[in-house]
C-alpha atoms as one frame of an Amber mdcrd trajectory, in Angstrom:
protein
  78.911 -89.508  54.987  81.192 -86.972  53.644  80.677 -88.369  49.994  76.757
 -87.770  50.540  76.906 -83.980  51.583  79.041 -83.671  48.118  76.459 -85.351
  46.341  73.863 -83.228  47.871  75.653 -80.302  47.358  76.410 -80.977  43.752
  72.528 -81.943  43.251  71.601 -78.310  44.696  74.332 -76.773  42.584  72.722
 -78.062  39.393  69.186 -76.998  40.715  70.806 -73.916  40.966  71.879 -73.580
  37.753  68.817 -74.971  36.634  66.580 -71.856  38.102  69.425 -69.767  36.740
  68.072 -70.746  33.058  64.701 -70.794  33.445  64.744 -67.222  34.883  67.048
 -66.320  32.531  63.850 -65.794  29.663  62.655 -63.342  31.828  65.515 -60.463
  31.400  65.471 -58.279  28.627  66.770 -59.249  25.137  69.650 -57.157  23.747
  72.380 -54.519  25.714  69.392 -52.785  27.766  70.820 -50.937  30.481  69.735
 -52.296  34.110  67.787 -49.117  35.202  65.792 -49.637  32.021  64.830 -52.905
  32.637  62.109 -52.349  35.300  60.632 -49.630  32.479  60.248 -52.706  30.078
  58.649 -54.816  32.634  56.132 -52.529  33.476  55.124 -51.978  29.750  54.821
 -55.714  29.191  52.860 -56.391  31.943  50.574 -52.847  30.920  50.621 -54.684
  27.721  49.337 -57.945  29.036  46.603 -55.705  30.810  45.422 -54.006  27.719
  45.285 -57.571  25.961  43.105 -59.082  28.263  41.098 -56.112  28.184  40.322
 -56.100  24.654  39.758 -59.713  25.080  36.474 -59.264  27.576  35.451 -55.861
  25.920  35.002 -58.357  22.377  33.317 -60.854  24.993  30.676 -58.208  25.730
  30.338 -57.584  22.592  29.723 -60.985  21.342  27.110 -61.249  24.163  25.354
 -57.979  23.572  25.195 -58.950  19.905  23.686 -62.676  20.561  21.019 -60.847
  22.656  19.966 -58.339  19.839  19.837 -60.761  17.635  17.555 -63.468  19.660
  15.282 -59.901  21.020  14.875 -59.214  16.620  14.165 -63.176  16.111  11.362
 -63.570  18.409  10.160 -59.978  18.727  10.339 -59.337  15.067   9.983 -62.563
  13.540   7.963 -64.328  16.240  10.337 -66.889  16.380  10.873 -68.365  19.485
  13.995 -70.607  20.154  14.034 -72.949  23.265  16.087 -75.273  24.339  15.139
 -78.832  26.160  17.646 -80.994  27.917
């Protein structure tokens, strides 16, 4: 019994260790002070905010431009584009 708490308790050791890594990527690179570290956070994730952003402001734009250009084919140049299934 004993021998199966050790191995249990060598299993969550290593699990440990594991999460240790993985959360590891997410401190800062380099000697960055600690009180600096939530200031780098924050601009990654207001980076991360602008990004996606940009991304659906260019998605509007795409959209608006596909309109103007099927409003100029059929209103201009009477052609008329339909789709069947």
């Amino acid at each position: 019994m004993a021998d199966l708490a050790g191995q249990l308790w060598r299993q969550l050791k290593d699990r440990f260790h594991a999460a240790e890594e993985w959360a590891a990527i997410w401190r800062p690179v380099g000697g960055v002070p600690e009180w600096l570290a939530p200031g780098i956070a924050l601009s990654g994730l207001l980076g991360l905010v602008l990004l996606a952003g940009v991304s659906l402001l260019s998605l509007g734009v795409l959209l608006t431009a596909l309109l103007m250009a099927y409003l100029v084919l059929e209103q201009v140049f009477g052609v008329s584009v339909e789709l069947n299934p």
